[in-house]
N, C-alpha and C positions, 0 to 999 in steps of 0.2 A: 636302333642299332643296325647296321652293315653285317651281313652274314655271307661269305664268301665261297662257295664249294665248286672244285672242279673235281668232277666225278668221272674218274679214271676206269678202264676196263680193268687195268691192275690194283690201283688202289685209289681212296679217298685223300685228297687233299683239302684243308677247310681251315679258311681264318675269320674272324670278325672287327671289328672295330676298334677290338681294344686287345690290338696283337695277340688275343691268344687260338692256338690251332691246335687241328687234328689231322692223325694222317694215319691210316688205317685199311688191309688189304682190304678189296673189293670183293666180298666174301659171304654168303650167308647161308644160312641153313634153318630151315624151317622149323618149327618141334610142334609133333601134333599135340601132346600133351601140356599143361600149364606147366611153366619153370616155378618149379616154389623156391628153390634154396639157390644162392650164387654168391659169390664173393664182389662186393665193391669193385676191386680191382680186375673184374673180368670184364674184355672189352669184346663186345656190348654184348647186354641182353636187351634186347626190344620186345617193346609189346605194343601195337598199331593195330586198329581195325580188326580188334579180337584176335589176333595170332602174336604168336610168341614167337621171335626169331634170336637165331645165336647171330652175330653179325662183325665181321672182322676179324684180331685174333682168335676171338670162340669160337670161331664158326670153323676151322682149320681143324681144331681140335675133333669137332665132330660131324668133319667130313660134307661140310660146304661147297658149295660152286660158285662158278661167277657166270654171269651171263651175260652176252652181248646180243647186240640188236643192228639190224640198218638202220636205225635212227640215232645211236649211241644211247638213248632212254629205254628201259627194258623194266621187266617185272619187280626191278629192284631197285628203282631210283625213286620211289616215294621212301623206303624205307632207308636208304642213306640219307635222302635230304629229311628226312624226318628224326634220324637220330644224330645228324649236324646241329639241326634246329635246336632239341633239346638238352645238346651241350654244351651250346655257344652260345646260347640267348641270356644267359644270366639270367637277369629279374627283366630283361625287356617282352612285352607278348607282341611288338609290333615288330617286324623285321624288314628289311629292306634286300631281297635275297640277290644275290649274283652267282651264275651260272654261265657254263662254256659248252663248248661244240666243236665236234673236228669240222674243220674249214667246207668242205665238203656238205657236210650236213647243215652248218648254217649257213649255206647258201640257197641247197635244196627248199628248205623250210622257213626260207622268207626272214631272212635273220633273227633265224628264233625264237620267232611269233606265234608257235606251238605251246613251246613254252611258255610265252609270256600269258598267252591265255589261261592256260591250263593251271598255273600259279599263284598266280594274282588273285589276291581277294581270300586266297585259301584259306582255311583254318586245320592245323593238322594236332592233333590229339594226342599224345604220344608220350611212353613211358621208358625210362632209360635205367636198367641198374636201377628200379624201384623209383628213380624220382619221376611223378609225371608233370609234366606242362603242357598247356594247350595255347599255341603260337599263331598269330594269323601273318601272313605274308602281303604288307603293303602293296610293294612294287617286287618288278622283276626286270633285273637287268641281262642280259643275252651277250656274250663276246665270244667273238670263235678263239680256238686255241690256237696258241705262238701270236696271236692279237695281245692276251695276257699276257704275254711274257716281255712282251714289246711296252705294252702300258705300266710295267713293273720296272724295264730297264730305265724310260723315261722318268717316269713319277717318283720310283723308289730308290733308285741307283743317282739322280740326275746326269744321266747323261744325253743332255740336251743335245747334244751336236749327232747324235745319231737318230734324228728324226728319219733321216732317211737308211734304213738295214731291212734286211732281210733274214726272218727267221727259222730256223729249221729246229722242230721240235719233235723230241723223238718219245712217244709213247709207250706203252703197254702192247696193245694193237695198231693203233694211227699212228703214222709221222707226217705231221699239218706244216705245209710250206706258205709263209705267207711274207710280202714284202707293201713294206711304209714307203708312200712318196710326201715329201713335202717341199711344195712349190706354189711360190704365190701365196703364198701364210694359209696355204690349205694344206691339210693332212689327209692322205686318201690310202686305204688298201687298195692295191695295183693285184686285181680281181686276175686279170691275164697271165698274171706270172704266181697265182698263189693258187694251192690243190692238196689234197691228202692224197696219200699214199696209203692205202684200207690195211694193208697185211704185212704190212714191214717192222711191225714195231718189235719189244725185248722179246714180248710171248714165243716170236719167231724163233728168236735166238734161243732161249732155255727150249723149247722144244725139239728145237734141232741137237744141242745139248744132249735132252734124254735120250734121242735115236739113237745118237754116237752110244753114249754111254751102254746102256740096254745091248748092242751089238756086240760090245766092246769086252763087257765080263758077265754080262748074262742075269745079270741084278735085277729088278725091279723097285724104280721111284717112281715119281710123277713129275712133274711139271710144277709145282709148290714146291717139292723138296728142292729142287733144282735149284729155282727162285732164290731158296731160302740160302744156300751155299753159297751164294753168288752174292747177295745182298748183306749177308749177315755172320758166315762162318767160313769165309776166309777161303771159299771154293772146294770145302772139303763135304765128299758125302760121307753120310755113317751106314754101314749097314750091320743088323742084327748087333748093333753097340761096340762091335770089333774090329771089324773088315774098314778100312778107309780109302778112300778112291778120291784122286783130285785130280779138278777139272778145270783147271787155270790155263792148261795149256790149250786144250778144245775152244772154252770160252774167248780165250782171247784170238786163236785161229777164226773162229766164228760172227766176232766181234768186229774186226778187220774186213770177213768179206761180206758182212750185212752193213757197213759206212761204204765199202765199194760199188756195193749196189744201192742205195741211196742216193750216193752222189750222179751215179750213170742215171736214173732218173730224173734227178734233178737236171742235171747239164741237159737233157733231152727236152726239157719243157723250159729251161731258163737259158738256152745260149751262152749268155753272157755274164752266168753266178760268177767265175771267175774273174769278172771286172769289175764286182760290187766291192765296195770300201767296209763298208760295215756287214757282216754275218755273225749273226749271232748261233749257239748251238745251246738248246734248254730242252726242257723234261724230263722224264725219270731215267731216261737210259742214257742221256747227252754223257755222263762222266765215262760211262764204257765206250763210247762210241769218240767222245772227241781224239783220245791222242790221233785216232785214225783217219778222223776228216780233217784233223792240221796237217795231214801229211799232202791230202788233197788241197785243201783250201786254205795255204798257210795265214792268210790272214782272220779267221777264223776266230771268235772268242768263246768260251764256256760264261754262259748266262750267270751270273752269280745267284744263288740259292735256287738252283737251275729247276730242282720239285718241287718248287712251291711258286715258280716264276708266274703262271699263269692263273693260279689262286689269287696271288698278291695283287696283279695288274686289275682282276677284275674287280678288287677292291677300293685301289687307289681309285679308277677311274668313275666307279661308282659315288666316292667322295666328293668329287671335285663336279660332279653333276647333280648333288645335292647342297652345293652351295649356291 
């Protein structure tokens, strides 16, 4: 079985072979004590390498973090690909894993060849919600991000005729520019026009968000709550169960001038984006962000299934390399 995880500094996205996915904040929290009691439907409780972790929605509830790294792999990426592993693998214990990279990052580290090391061969141990499996990981496949989402438009969408596009994918933290040439029945990533941007992504924006806010009526959220109004409740925050405050008008001011800045990057390393035919715009934040980069780059598309675009691609692409 195909096991697909693009591990988000915001959140987990994860498909496997037989369409079924997970998608889950990038969230954990540690519990020094054994978890004895939990509900099924509590997502997740992990136990790996002797520790108990609350991970995703539970982990919010009792005050979890996310953490990021200059490598994009951090203290908590055995424990998401570990509890992907154990919910996707069905009855397979051999896996075939696929993983991503900001553009950046898989270039630094030799396209991914950290990883591929580091996984390969692995056997990981691990208990989900009481079920445990122990999984060993055949292979390891490495694609940098907006690569997946490109391998998703081709494979999953068929649209052939845009072998040649360029992708602009908007993250959590990273937003990975990367563009396809194909010429001469070669397909190449054009290395020269493609780069991440480390600190542009949604984060930026909900956290710009809370400052406004926080100044604005003197409240105190986080940066999750934030998230969570934007994502889930309609831009409305609560406080003490009464008070209501909405932030639709901020967000979308905000939303506007983080694609304006985006794009003045982009134009600064790419010239000529405005005379590309095909642009694609995909990841978790592409739907807040595109009506505003249509306004720059009318020709412009929203990646269809734009959060899962570059899970999917590393899947398809992974298929069609195991025939």
């Amino acid at each position: 079985m195909i096991i697909s995880i693009d591990i988000g500094n915001g959140f987990i996205k994860a498909l496997n072979s037989k369409n079924n996915y997970l998608h889950f904040p990038s969230i954990v929290k540690k519990q020094i004590a054994k978890i004895t009691s939990f509900s099924a439907m509590e997502k997740y409780i992990v136990y790996l390498d002797n520790n108990y972790y609350y991970v995703g929605e539970s982990a919010i509830t009792k005050k979890g973090r996310r953490s990021w790294s200059n490598t994009k792999m951090n203290e908590f990426t055995d424990i998401f690909i570990a509890t992907c592993l154990n919910l996707l693998s069905e009855d397979s214990k051999n896996i075939d894993l696929c993983l991503g990279l900001p553009y950046s990052y898989y270039v630094e580290q030799n396209d991914g060849q950290y990883l591929i090391d580091e996984y390969t061969n692995k056997t990981i141990d691990c208990t989900v919600n009481g079920i445990q499996k122990k999984i060993n990981i055949s292979s390891v496949t490495v694609i940098p991000q907006g690569g997946g989402a490109f391998y998703s438009n081709i494979l999953s969408n068929n649209n052939t005729n845009d072998l040649n596009s360029y992708f602009i994918d908007i993250g959590y933290r990273t937003v990975d520019c990367v563009e396809f040439i194909f010429s001469n029945n070669n397909l190449s990533l054009n290395h020269e026009t493609s780069f991440s941007l480390e600190e542009n992504g949604t984060y930026e924006i909900f956290n710009n968000i809370l400052k406004f806010v926080s100044a604005e009526v003197g409240k105190h959220w986080n940066v999750i709550e934030i998230e969570n109004a934007i994502l889930h409740n309609n831009y409305i925050l609560i406080y003490n169960s009464i008070e209501k405050y909405d932030i639709h008008q901020i967000a979308e001011t905000l939303f506007e001038d983080s694609a304006n800045e985006i794009f003045s990057e982009i134009l600064f390393n790419v010239p000529r984006i405005t005379k590309i035919e095909n642009i694609y715009l995909s990841g978790g934040g592409a739907k807040f962000l595109y009506p505003y980069f249509k306004n720059l780059l009318p020709n412009i598309k929203l990646q269809k299934n734009s959060i899962f675009a570059n899970a999917d691609g590393y899947l398809q692409l992974s298929k069609i390399n195991k025939k």
